[in-house]
PQR file of N, CA, C, O and H, with PARSE charges and radii, in Angstrom:
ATOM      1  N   UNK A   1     -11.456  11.109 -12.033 -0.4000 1.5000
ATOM      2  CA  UNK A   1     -11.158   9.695 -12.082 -0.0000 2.0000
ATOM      3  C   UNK A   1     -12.235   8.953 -11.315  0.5500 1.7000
ATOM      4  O   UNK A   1     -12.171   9.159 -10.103 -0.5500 1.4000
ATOM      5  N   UNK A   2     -13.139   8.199 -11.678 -0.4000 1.5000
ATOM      6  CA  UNK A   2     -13.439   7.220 -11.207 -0.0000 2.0000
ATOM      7  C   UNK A   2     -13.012   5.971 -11.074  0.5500 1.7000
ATOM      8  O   UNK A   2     -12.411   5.447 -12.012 -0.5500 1.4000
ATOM      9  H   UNK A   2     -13.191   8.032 -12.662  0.4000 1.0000
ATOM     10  N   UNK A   3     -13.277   5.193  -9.741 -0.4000 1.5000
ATOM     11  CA  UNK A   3     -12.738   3.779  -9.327 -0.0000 2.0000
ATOM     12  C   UNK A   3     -14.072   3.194  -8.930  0.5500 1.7000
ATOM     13  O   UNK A   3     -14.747   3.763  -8.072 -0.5500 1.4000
ATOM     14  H   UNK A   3     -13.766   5.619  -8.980  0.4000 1.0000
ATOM     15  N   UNK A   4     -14.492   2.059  -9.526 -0.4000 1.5000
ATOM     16  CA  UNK A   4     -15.634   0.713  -8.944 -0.0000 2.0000
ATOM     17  C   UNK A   4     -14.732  -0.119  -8.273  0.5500 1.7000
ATOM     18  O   UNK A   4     -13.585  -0.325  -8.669 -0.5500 1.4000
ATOM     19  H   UNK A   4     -13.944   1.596 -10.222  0.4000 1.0000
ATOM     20  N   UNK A   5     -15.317  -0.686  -7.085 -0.4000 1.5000
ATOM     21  CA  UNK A   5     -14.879  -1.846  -6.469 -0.0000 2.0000
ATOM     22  C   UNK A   5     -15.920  -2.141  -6.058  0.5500 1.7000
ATOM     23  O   UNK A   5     -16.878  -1.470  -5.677 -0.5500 1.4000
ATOM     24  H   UNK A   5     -16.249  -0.518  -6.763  0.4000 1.0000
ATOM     25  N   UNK A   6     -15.608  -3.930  -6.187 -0.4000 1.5000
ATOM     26  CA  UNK A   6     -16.467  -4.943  -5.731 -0.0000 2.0000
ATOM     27  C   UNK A   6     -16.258  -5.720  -4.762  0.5500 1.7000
ATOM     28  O   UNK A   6     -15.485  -6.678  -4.768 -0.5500 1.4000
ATOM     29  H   UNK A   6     -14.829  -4.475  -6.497  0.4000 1.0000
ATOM     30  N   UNK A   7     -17.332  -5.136  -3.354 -0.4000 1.5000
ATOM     31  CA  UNK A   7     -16.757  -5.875  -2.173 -0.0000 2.0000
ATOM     32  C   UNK A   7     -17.171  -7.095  -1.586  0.5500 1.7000
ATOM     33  O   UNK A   7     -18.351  -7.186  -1.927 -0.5500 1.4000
ATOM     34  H   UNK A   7     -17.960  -4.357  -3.349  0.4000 1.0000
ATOM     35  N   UNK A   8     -16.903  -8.024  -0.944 -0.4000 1.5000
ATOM     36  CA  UNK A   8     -17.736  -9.014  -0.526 -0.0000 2.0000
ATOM     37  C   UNK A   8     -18.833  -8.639   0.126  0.5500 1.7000
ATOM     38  O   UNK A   8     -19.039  -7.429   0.212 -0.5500 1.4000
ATOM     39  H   UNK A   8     -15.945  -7.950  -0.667  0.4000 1.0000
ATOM     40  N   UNK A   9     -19.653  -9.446   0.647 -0.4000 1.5000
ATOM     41  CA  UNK A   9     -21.238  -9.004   0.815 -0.0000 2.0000
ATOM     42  C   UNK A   9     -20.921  -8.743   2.222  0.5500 1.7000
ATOM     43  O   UNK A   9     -22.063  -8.445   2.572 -0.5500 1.4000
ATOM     44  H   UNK A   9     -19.486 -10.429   0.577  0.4000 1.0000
ATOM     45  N   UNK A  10     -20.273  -8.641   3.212 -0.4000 1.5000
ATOM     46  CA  UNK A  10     -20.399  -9.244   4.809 -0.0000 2.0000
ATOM     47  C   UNK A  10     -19.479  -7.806   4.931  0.5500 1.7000
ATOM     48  O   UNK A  10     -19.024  -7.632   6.062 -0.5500 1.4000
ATOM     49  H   UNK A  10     -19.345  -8.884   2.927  0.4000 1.0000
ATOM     50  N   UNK A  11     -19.191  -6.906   4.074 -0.4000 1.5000
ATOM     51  CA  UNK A  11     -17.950  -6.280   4.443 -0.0000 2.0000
ATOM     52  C   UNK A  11     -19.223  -4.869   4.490  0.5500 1.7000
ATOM     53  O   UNK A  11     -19.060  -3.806   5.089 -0.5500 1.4000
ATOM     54  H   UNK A  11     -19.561  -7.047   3.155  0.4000 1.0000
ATOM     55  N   UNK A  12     -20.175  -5.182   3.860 -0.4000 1.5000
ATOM     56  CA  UNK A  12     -21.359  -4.062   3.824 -0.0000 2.0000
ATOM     57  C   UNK A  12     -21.621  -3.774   5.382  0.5500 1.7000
ATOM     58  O   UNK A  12     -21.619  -2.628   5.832 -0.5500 1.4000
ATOM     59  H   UNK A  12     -20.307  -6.046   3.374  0.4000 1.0000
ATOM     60  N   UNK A  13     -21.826  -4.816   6.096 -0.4000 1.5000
ATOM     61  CA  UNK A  13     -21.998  -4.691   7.494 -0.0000 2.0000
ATOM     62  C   UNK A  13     -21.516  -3.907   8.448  0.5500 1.7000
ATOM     63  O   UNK A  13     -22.034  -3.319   9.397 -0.5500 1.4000
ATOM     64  H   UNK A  13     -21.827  -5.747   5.730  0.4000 1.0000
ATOM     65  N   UNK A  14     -19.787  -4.051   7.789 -0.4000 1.5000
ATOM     66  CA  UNK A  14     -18.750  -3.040   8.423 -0.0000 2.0000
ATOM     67  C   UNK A  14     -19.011  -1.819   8.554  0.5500 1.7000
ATOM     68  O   UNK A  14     -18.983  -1.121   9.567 -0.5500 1.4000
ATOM     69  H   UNK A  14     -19.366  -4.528   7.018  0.4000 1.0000
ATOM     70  N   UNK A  15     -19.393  -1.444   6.993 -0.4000 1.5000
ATOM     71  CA  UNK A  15     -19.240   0.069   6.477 -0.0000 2.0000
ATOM     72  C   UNK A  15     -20.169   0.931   6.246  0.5500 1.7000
ATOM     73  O   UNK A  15     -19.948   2.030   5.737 -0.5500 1.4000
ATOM     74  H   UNK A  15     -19.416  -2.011   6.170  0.4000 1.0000
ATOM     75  N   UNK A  16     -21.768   0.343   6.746 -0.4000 1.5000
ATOM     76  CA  UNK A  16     -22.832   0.978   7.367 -0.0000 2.0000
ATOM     77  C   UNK A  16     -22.983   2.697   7.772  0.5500 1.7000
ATOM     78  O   UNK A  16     -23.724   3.587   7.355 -0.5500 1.4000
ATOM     79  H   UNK A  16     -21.947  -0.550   7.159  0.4000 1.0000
ATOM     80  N   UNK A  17     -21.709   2.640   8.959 -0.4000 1.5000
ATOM     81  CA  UNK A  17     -21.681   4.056   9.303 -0.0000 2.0000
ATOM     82  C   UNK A  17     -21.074   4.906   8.763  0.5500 1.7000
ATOM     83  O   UNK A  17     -20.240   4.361   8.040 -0.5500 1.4000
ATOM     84  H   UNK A  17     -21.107   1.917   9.298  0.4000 1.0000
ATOM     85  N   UNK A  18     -21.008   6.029   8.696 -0.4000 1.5000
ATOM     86  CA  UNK A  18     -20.495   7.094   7.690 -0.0000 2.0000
ATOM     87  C   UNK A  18     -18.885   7.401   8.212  0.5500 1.7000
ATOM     88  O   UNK A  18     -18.225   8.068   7.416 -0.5500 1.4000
ATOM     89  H   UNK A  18     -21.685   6.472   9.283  0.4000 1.0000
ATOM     90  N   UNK A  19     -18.357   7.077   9.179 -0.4000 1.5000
ATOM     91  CA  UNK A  19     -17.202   7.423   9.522 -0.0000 2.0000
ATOM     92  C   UNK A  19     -16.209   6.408   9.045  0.5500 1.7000
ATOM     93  O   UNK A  19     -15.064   6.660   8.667 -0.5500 1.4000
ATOM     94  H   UNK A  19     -18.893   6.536   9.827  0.4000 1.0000
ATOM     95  N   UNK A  20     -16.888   5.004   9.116 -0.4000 1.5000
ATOM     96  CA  UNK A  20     -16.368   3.969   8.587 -0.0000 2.0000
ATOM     97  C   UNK A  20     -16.039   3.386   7.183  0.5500 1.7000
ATOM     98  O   UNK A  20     -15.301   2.641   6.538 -0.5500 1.4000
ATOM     99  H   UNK A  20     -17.817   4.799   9.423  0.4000 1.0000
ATOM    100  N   UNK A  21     -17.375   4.465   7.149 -0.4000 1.5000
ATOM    101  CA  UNK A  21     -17.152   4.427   4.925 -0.0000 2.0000
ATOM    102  C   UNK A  21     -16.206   5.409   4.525  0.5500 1.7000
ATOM    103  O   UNK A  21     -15.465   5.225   3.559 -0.5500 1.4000
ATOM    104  H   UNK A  21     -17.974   5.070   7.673  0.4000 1.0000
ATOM    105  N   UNK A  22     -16.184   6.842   5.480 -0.4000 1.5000
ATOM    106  CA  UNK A  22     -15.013   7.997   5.356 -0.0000 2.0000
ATOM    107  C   UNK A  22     -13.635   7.324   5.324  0.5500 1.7000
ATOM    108  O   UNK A  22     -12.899   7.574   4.369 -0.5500 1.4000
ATOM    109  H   UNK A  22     -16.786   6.992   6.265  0.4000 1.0000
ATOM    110  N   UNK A  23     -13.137   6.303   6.504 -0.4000 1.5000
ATOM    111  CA  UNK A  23     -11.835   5.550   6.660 -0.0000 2.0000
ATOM    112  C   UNK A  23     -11.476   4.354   5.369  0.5500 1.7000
ATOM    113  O   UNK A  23     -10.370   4.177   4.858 -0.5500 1.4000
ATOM    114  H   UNK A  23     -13.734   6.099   7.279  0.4000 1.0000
ATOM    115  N   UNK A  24     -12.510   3.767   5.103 -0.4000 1.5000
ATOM    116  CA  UNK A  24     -12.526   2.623   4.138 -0.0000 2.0000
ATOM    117  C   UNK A  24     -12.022   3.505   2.621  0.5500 1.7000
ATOM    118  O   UNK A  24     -10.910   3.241   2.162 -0.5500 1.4000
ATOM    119  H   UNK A  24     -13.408   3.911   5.519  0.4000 1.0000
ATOM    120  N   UNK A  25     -12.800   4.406   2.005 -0.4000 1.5000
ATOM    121  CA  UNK A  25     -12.477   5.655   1.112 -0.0000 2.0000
ATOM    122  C   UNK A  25     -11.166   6.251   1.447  0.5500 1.7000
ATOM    123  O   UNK A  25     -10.627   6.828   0.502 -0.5500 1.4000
ATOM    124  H   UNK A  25     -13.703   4.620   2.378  0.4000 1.0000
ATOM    125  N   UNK A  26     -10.611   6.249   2.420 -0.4000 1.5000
ATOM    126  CA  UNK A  26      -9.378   7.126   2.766 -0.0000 2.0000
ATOM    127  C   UNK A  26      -8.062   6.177   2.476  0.5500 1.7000
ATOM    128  O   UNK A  26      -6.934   6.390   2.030 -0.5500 1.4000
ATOM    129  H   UNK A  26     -11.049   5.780   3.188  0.4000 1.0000
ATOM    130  N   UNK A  27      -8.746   5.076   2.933 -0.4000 1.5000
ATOM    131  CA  UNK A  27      -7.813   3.630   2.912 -0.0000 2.0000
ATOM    132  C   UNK A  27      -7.384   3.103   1.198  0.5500 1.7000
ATOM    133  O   UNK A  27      -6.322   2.596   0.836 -0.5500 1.4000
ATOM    134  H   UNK A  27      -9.662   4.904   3.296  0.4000 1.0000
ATOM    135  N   UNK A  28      -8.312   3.351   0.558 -0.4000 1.5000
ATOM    136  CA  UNK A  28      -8.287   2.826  -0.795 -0.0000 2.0000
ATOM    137  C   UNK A  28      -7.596   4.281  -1.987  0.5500 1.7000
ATOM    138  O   UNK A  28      -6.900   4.028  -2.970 -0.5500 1.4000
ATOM    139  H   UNK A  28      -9.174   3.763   0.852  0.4000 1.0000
ATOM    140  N   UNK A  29      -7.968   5.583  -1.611 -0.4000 1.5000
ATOM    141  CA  UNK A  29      -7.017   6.317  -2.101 -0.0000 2.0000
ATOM    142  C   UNK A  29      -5.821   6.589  -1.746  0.5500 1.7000
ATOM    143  O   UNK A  29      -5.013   7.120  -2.508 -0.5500 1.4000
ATOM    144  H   UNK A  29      -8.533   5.789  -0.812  0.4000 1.0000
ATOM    145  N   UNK A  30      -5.500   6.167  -0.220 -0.4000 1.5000
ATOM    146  CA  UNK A  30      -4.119   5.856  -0.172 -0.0000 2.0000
ATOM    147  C   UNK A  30      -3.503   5.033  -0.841  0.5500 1.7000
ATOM    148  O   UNK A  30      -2.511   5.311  -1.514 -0.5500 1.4000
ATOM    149  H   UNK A  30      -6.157   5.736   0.399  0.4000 1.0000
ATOM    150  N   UNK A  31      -4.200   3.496  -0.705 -0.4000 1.5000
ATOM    151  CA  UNK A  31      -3.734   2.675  -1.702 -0.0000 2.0000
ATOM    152  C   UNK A  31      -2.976   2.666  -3.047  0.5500 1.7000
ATOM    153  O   UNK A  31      -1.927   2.184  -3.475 -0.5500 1.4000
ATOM    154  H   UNK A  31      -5.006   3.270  -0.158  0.4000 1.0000
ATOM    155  N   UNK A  32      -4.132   3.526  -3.579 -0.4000 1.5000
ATOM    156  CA  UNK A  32      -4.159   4.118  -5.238 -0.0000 2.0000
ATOM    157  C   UNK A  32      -2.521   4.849  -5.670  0.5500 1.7000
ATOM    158  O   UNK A  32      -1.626   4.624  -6.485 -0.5500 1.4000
ATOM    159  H   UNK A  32      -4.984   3.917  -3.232  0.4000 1.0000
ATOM    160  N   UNK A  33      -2.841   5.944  -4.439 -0.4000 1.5000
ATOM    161  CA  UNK A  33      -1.681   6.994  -4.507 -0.0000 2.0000
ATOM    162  C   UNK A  33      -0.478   5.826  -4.262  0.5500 1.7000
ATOM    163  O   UNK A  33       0.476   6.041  -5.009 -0.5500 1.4000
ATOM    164  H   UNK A  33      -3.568   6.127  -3.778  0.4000 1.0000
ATOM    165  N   UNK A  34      -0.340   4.914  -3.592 -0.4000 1.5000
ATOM    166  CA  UNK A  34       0.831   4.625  -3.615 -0.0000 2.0000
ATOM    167  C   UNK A  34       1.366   3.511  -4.910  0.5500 1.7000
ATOM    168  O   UNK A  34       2.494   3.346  -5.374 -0.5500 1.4000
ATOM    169  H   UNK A  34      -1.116   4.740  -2.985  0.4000 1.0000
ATOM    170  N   UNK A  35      -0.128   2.760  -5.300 -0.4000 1.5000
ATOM    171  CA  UNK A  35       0.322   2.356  -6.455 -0.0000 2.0000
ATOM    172  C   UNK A  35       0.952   3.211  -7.760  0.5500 1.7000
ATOM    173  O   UNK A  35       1.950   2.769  -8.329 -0.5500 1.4000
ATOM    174  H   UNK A  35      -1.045   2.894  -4.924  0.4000 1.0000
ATOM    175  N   UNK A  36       0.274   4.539  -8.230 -0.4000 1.5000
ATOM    176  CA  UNK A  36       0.176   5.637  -8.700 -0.0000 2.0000
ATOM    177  C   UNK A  36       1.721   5.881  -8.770  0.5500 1.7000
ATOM    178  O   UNK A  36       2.497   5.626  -9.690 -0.5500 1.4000
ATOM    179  H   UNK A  36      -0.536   4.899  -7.768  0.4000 1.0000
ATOM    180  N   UNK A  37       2.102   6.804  -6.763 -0.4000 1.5000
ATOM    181  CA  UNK A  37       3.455   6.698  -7.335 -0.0000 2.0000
ATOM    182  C   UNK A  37       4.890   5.904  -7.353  0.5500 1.7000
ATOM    183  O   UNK A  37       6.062   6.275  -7.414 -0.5500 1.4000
ATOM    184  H   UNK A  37       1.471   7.011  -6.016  0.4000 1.0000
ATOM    185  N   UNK A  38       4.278   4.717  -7.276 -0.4000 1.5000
ATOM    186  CA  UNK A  38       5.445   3.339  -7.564 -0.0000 2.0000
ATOM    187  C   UNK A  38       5.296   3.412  -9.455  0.5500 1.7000
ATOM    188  O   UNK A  38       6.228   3.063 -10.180 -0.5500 1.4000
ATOM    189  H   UNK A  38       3.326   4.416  -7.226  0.4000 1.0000
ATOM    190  N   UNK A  39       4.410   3.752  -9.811 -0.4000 1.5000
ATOM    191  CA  UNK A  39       4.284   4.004 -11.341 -0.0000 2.0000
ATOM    192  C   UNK A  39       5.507   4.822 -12.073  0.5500 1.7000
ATOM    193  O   UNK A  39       6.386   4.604 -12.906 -0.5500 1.4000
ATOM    194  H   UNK A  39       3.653   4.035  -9.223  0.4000 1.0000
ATOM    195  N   UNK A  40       4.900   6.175 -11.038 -0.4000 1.5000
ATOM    196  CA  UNK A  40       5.934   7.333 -11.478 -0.0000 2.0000
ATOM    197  C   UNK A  40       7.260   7.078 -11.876  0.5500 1.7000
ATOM    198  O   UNK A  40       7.904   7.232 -12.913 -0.5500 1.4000
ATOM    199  H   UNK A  40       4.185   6.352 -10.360  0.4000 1.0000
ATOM    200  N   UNK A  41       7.583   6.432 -10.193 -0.4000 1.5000
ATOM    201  CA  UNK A  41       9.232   6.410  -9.726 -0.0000 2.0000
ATOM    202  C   UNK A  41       9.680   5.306 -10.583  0.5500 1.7000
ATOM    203  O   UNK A  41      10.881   5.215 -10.836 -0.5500 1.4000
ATOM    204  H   UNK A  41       7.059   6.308  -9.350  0.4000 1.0000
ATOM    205  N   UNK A  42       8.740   4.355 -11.113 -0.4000 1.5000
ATOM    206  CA  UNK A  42       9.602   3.433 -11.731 -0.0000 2.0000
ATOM    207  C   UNK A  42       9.351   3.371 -13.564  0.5500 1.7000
ATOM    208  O   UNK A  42       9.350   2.376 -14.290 -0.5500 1.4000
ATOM    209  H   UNK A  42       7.764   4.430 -10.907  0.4000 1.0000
ATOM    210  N   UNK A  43       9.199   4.493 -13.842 -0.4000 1.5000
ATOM    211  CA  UNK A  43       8.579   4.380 -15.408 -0.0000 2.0000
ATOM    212  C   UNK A  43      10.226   4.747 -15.955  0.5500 1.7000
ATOM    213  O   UNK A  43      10.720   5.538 -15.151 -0.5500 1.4000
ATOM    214  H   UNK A  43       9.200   5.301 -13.253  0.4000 1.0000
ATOM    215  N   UNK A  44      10.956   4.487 -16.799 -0.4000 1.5000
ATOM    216  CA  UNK A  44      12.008   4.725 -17.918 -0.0000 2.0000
ATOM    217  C   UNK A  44      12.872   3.895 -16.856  0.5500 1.7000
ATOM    218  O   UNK A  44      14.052   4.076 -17.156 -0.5500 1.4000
ATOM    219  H   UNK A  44      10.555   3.845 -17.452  0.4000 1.0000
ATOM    220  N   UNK A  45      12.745   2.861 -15.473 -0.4000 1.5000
ATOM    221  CA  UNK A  45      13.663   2.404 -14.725 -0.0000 2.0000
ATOM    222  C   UNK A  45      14.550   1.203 -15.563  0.5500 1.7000
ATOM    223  O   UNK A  45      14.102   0.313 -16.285 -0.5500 1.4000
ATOM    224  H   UNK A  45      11.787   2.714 -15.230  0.4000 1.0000
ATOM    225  N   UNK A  46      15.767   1.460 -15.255 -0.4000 1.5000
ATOM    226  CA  UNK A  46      16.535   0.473 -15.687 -0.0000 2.0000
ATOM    227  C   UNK A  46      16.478  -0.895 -14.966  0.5500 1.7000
ATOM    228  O   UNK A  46      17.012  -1.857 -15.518 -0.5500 1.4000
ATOM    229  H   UNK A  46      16.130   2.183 -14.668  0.4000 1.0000
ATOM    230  N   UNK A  47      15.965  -1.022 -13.962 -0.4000 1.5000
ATOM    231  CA  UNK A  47      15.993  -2.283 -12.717 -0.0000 2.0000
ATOM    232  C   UNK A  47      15.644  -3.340 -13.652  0.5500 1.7000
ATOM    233  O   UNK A  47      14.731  -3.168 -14.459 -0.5500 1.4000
ATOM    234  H   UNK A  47      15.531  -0.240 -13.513  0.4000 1.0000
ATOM    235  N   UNK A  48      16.241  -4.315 -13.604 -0.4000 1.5000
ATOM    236  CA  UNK A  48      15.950  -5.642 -13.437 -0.0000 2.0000
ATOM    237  C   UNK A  48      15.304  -6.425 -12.554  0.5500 1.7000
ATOM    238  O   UNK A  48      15.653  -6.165 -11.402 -0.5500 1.4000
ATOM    239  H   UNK A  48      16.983  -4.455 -12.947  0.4000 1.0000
ATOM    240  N   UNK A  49      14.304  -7.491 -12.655 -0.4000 1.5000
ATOM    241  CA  UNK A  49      13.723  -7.703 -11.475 -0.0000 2.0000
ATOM    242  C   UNK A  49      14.703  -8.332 -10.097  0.5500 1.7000
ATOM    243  O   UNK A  49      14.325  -8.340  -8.925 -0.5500 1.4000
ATOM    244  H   UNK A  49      14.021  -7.702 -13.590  0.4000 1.0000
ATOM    245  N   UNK A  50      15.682  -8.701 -10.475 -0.4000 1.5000
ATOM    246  CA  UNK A  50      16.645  -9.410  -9.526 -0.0000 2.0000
ATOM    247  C   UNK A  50      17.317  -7.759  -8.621  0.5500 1.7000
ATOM    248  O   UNK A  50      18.235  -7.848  -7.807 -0.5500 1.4000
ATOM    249  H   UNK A  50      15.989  -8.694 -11.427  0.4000 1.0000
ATOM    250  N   UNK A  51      16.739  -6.558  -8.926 -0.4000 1.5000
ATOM    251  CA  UNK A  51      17.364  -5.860  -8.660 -0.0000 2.0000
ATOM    252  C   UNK A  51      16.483  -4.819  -7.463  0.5500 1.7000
ATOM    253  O   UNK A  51      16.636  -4.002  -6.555 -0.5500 1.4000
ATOM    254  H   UNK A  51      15.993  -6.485  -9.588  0.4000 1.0000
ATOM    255  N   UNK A  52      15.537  -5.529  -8.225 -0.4000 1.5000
ATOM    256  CA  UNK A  52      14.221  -5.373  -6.997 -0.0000 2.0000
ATOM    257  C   UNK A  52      13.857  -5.757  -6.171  0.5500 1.7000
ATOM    258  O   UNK A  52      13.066  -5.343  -5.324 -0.5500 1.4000
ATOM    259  H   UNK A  52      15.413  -6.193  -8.963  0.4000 1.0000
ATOM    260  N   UNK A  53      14.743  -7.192  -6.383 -0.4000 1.5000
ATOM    261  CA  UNK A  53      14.136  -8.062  -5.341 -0.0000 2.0000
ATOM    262  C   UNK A  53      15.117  -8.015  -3.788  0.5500 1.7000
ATOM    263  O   UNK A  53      14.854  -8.345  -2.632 -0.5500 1.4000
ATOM    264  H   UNK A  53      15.386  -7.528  -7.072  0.4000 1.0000
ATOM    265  N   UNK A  54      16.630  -7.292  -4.620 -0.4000 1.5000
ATOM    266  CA  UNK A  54      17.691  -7.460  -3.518 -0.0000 2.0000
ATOM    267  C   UNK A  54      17.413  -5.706  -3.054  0.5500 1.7000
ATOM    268  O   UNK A  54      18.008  -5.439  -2.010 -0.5500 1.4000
ATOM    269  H   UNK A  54      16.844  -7.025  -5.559  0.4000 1.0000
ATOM    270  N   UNK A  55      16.782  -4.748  -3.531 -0.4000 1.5000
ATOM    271  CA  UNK A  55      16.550  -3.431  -3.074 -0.0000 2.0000
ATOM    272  C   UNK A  55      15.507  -3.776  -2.009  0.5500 1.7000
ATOM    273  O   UNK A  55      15.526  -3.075  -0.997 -0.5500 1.4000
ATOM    274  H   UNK A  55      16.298  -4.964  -4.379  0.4000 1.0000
ATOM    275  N   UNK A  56      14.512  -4.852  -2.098 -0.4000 1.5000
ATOM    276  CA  UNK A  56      12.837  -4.990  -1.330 -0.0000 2.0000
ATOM    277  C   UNK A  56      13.782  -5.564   0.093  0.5500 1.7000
ATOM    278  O   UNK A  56      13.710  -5.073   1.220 -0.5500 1.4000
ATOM    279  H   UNK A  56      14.497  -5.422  -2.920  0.4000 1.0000
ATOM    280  N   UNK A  57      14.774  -6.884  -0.387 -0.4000 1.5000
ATOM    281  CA  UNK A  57      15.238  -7.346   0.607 -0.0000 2.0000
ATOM    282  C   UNK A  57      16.016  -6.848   1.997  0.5500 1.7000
ATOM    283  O   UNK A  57      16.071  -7.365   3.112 -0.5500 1.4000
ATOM    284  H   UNK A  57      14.832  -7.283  -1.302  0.4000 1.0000
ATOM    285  N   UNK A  58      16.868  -5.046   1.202 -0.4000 1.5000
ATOM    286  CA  UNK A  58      17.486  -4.565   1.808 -0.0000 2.0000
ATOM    287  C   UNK A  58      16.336  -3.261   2.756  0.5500 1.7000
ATOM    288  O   UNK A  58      16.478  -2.987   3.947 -0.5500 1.4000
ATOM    289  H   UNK A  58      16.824  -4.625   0.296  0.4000 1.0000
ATOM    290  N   UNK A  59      15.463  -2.761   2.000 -0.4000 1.5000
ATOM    291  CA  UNK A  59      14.417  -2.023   2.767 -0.0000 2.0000
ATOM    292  C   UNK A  59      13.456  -2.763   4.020  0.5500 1.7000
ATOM    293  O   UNK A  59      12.928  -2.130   4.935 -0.5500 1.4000
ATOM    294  H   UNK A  59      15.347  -2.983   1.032  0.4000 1.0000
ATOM    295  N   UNK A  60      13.360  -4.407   3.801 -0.4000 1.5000
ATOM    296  CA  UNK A  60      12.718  -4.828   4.493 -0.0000 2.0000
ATOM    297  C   UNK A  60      13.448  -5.137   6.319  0.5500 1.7000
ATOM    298  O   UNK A  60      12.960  -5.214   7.446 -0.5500 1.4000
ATOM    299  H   UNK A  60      13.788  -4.921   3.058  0.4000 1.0000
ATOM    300  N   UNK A  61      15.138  -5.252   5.589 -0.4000 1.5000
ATOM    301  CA  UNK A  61      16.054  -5.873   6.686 -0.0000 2.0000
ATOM    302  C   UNK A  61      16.142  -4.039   7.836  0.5500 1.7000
ATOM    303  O   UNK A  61      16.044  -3.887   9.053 -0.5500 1.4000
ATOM    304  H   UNK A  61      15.535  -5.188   4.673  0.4000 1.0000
ATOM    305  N   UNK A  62      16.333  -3.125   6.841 -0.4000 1.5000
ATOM    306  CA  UNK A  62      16.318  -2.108   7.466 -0.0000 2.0000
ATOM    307  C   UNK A  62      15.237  -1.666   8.247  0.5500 1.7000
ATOM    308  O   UNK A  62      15.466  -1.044   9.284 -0.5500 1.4000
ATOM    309  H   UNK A  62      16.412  -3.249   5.852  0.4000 1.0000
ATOM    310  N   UNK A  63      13.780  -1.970   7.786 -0.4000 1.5000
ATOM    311  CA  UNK A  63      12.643  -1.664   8.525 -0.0000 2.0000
ATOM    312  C   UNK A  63      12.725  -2.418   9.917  0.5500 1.7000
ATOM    313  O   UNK A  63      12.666  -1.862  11.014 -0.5500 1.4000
ATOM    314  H   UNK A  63      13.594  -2.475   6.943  0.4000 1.0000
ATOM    315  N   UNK A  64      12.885  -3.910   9.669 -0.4000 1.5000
ATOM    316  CA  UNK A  64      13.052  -4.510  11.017 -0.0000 2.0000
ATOM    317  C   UNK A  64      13.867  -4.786  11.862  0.5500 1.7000
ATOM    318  O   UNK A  64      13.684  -5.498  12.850 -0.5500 1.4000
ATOM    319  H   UNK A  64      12.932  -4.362   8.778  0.4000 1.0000
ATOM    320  N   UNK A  65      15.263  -4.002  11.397 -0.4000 1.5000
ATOM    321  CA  UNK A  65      16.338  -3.617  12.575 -0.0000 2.0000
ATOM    322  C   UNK A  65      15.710  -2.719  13.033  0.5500 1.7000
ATOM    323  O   UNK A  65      15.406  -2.886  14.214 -0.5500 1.4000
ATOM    324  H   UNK A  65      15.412  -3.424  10.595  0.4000 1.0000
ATOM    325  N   UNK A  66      15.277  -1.525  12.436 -0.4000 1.5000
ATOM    326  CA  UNK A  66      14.433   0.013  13.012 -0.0000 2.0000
ATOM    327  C   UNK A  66      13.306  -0.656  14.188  0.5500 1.7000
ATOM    328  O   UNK A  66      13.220  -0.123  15.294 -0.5500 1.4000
ATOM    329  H   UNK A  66      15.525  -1.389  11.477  0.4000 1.0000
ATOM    330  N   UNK A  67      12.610  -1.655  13.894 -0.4000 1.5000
ATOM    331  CA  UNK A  67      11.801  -1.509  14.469 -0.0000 2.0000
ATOM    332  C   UNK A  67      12.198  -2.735  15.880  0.5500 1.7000
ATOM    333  O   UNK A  67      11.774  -2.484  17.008 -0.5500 1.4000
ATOM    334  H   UNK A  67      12.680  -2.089  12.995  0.4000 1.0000
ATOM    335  N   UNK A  68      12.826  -3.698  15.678 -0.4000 1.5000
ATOM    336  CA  UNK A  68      13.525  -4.354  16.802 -0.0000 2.0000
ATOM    337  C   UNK A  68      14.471  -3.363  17.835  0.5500 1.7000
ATOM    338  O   UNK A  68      14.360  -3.742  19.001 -0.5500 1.4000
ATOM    339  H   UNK A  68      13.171  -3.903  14.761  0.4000 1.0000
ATOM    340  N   UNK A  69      15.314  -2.260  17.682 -0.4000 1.5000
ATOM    341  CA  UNK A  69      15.866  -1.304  18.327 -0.0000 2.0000
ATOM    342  C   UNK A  69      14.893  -0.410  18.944  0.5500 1.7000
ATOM    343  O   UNK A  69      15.054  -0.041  20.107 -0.5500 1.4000
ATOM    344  H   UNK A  69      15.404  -1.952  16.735  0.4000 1.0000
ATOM    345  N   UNK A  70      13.679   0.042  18.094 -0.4000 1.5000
ATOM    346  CA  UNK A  70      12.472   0.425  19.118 -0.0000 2.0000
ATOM    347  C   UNK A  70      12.085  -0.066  19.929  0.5500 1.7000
ATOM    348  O   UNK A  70      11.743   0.520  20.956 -0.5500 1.4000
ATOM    349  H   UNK A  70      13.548  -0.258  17.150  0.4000 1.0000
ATOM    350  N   UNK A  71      12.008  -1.230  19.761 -0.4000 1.5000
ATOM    351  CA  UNK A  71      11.494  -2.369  21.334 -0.0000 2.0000
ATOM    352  C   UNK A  71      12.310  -2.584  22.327  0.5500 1.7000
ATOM    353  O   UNK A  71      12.010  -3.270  23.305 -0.5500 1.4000
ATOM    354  H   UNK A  71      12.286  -1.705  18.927  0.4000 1.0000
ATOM    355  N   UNK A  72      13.212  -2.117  22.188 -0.4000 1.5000
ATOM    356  CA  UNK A  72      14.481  -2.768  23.106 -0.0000 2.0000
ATOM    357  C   UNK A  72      14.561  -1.359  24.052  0.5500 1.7000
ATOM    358  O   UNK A  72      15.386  -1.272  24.961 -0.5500 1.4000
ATOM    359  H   UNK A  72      13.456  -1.560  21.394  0.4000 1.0000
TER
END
């Protein structure tokens, strides 16, 4: 599989060093993979978008009780 991306010009500056181009590359096939498998999990899905939107709402409320009880 190949992927092209087109980056802004100033972001070249960043990614100069080789460890930084290793993380930037690591960053964007993570990306991929997770678009990839939101593909998977949701191909023959019955969801409605209203059904997505109250599943996003309920994962989001849960992330930030999790993470407000960490701070405390």
């Amino acid at each position: 599989m190949e992927v092209t991306l087109e980056l802004a010009s100033d972001v070249g500056i960043l990614i100069r060093e080789k460890e930084t181009i290793n993380l930037v590359k690591k960053s964007i096939l993570n990306k991929l993979l997770d678009i990839e498998m939101g593909n998977v999990l949701t191909c023959g899905s019955s969801l409605k978008q209203e059904d997505v939107v109250e599943l996003d709402n309920i994962i989001k409320k849960g992330l930030y009780e999790r993470v407000r009880s960490e701070q405390e």
